[in-house]
C-alpha atoms as a printed R data frame, in Angstrom:
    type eleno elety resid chain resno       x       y      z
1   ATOM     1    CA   UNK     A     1 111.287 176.283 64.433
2   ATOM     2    CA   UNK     A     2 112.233 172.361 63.183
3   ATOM     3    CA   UNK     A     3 115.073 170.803 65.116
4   ATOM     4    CA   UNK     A     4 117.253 168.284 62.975
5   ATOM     5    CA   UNK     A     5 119.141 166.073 65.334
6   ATOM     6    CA   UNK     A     6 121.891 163.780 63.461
7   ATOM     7    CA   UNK     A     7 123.376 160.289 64.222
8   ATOM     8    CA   UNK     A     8 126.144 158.614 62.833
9   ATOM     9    CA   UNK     A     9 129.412 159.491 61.075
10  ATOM    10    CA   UNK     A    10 132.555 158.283 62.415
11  ATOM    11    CA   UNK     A    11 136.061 157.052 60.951
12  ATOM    12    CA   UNK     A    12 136.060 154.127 58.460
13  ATOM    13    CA   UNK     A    13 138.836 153.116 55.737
14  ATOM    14    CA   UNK     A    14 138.330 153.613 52.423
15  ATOM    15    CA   UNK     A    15 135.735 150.706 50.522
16  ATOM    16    CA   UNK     A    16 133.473 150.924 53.888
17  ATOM    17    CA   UNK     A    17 130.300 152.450 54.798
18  ATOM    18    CA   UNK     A    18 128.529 154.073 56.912
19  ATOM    19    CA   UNK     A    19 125.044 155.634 57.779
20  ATOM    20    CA   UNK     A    20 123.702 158.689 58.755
21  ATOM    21    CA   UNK     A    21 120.403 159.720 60.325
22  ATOM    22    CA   UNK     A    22 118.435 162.889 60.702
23  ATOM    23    CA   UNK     A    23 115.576 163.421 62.659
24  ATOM    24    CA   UNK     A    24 113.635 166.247 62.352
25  ATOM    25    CA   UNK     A    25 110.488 168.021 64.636
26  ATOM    26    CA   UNK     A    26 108.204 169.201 61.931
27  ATOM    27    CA   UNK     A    27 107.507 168.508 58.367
28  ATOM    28    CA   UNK     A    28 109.543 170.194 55.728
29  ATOM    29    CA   UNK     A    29 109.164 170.048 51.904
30  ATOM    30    CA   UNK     A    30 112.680 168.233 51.602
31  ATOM    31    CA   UNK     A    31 115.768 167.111 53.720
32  ATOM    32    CA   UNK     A    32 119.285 166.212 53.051
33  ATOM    33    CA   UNK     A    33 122.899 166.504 53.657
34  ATOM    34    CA   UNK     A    34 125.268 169.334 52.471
35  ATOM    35    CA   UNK     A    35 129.271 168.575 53.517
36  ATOM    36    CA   UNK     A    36 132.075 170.805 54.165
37  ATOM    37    CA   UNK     A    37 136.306 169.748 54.209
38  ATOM    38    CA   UNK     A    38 138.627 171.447 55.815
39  ATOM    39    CA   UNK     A    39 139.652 174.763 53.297
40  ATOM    40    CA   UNK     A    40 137.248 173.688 50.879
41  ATOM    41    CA   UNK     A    41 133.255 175.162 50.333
42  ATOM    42    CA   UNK     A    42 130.140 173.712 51.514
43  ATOM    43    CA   UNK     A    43 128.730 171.394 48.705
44  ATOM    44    CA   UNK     A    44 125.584 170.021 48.246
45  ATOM    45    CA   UNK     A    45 125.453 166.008 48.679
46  ATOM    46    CA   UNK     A    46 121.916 164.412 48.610
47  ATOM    47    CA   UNK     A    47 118.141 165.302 49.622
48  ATOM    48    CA   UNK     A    48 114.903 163.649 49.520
49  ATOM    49    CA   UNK     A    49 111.392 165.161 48.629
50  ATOM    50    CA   UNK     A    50 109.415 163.858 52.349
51  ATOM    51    CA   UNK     A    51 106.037 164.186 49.065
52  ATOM    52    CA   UNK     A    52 106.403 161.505 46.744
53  ATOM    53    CA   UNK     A    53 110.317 160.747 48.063
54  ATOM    54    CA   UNK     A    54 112.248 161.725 44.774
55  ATOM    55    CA   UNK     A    55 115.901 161.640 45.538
56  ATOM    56    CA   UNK     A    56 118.819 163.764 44.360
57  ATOM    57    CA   UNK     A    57 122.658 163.365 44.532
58  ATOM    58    CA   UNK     A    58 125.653 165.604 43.961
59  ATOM    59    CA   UNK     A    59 127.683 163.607 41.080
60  ATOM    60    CA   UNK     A    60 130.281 162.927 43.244
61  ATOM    61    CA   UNK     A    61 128.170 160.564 45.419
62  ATOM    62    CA   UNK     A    62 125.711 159.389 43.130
63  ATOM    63    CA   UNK     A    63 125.905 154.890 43.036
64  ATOM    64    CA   UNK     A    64 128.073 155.218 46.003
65  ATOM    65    CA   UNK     A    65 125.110 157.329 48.731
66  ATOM    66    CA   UNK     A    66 121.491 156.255 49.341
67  ATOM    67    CA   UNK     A    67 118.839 158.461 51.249
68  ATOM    68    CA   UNK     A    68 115.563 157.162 52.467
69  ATOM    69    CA   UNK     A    69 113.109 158.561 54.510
70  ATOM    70    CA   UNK     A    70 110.630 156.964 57.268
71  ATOM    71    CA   UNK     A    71 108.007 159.370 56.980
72  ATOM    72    CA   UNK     A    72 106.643 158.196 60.620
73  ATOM    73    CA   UNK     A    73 109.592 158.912 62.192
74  ATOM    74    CA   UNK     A    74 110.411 162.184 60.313
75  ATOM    75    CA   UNK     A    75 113.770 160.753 59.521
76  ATOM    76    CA   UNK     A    76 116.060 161.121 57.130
77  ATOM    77    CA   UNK     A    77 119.237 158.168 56.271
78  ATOM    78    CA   UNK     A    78 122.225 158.677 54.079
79  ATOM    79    CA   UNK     A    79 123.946 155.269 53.709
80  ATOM    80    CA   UNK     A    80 127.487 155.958 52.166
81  ATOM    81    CA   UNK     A    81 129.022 153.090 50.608
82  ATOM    82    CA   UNK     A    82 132.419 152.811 49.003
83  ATOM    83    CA   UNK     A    83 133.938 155.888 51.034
84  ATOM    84    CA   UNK     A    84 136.754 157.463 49.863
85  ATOM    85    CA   UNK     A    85 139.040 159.581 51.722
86  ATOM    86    CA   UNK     A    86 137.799 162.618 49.216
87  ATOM    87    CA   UNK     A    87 134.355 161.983 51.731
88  ATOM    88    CA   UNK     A    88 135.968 163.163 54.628
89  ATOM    89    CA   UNK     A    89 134.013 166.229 55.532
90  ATOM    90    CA   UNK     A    90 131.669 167.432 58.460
91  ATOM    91    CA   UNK     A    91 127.870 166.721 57.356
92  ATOM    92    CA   UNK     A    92 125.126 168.830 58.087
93  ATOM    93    CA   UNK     A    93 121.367 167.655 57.771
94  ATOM    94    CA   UNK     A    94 119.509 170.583 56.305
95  ATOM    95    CA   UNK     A    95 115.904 171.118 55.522
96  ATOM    96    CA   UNK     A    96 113.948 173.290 54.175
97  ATOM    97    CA   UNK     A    97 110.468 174.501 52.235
98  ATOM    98    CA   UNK     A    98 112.621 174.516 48.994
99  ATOM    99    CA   UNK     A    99 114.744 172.452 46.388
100 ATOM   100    CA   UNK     A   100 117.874 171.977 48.462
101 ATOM   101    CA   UNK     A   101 119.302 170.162 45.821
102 ATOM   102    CA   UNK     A   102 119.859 173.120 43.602
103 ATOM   103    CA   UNK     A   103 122.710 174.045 46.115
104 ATOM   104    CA   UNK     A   104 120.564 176.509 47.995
105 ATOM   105    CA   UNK     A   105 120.367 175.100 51.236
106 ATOM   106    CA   UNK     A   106 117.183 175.237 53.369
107 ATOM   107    CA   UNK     A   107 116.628 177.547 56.574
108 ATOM   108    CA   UNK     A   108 117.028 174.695 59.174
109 ATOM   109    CA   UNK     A   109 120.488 172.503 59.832
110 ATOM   110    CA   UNK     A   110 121.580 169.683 62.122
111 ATOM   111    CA   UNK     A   111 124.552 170.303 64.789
112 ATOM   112    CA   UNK     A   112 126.947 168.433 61.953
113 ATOM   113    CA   UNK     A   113 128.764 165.113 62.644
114 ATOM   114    CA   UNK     A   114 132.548 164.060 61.197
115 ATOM   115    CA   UNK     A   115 132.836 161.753 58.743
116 ATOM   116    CA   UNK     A   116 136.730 160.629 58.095
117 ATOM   117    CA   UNK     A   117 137.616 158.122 55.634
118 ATOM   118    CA   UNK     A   118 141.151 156.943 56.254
119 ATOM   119    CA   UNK     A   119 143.377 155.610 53.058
């Protein structure tokens, strides 16, 4: 079973950043971040291919997130720039042996960590 510990998240104002971190005990074809609001559905946000490190982003995100990987370290960073209060979610790390982001998340998640952007 792969363990995904996060880091990171927090409360910022709206314009400012902040990163994210995943770690994760075993190799998995990708990793990324799904988010979930209060009342609203879980949506897909970005994920990174750990073969070859392709990147993918929900529309929502994309020139605002980054995601890198340190393939020693089995780690996974989303650095969010330009946060809006529309952010504001809990973020889950997910993995999987799949293409997470189609919207079908893989079979392993982090604990989740809050993200609030303040207006």
């Amino acid at each position: 079973q792969v363990q995904l510990v996060e880091s990171g998240g927090g409360l910022v104002q709206a314009g400012g950043s902040l990163r994210l971190s995943c770690a994760s005990s075993g190799r998995t074809y990708a990793m990324g971040w799904f988010r979930q609001a209060p009342g609203k559905e879980r949506e897909f946000v970005a994920a990174i291919r750990w073969s070859g490190g392709s990147t993918y982003f929900a529309d929502s995100v994309k020139g605002r997130f980054a995601i890198s990987r340190d393939y020693a370290k089995r780690t996974v960073y989303l650095q969010m720039n330009s946060l809006r209060p529309e952010d504001t979610a809990v973020y889950y790390c997910n993995a999987g042996v799949g293409p997470i982001w189609v919207g079908v998340p893989g079979e392993h998640w982090g604990q989740g960590t809050q993200v609030t952007v303040s207006s």
